[in-house]
Each structure stands twice: as structure tokens, then as C-alpha cells.
N, C-alpha and C positions, 0 to 999 in steps of 0.2 A: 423457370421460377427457382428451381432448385440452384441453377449456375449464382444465381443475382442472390439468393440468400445465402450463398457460401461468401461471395464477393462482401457485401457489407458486413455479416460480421465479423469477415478479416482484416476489414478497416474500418470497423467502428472503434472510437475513441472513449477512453472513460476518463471523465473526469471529476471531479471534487465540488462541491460547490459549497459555497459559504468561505468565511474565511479561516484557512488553514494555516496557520503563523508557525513560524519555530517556535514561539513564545505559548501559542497553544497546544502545540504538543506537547513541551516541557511542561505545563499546567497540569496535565495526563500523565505523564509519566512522571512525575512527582508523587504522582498517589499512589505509583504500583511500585514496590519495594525489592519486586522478583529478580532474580537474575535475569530476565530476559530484558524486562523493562532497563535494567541497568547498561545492558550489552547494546539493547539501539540507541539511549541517550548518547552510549559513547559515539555508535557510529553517529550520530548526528554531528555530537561536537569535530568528529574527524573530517566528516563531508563538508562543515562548515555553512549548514542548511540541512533545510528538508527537499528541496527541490528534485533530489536523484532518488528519494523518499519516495515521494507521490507518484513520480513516470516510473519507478520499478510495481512497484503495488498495484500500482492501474493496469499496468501494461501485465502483470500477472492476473490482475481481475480478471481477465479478456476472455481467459480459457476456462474461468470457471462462470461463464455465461451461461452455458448448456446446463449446468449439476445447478447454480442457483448461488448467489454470493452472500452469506451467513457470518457475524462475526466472528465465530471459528477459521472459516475462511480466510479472512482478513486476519484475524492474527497469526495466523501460520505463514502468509507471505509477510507478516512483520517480523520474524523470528528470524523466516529465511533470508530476508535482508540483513538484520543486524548481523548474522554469522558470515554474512559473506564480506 
């Protein structure tokens, strides 16, 4: 049991659901004025979408499965994105 629950979730999938646009993001970060906010718009506009957005943030969700995923959480792999 222990093999099989190591196995799934190292290949469980996180995904998004609803609709996630570049157009709805930029509606979000229009409202935040921060430097951070400012610094992922840019990567957005550099990546040319959100799509390397979503599979980085998911694919960092993955390991905060065990501790519990918190909007803290999620904006910290936002931050870490935009800086990289």
C-alpha cells in the first residue's frame, strides 16, 4: 500500500478548472499594483500566455500536497515564477 501511495502521488496531475484566460488573469492583476503583481504581468506578456504559468504552479502545487495548498502557497509559487 505504501509502494502504490508513493506511486500516485508522483504522478498525480493538478489541474485548473474553470476558465483560466490570459484575459482573466490580467483582470487580477490589474487590481494588484504591487511589484510582484507587476513583475508576472511582465512575464506573461514575455511568455506570450499563461500556459507555462499554469504547468509551472501545478507542477509546484504537487509537493505541497503533504503541508496542504493555502493561497500563501500559491502566491509564493507566483512570485517564484515571475522572478525566474
Amino acid at each position: 500500500m505504501n509502494e502504490l501511495a508513493k506511486y500516485l502521488l508522483a504522478n498525480l496531475i493538478v489541474d485548473f478548472e474553470g476558465e483560466v484566460t490570459p484575459e482573466t488573469v490580467r483582470v487580477f492583476l490589474r487590481k494588484d499594483e504591487s511589484p510582484v503583481a507587476r513583475a508576472l504581468m511582465q512575464k506573461i506578456i514575455e511568455e506570450n500566455g499563461i500556459d507555462d504559468l499554469l504547468i509551472a504552479v501545478a507542477d509546484c502545487l504537487k509537493a505541497d500536497l503533504a503541508t496542504g495548498i493555502t493561497p500563501p502557497v500559491i502566491r509564493g509559487h507566483l512570485l517564484g515564477y515571475s522572478e525566474s
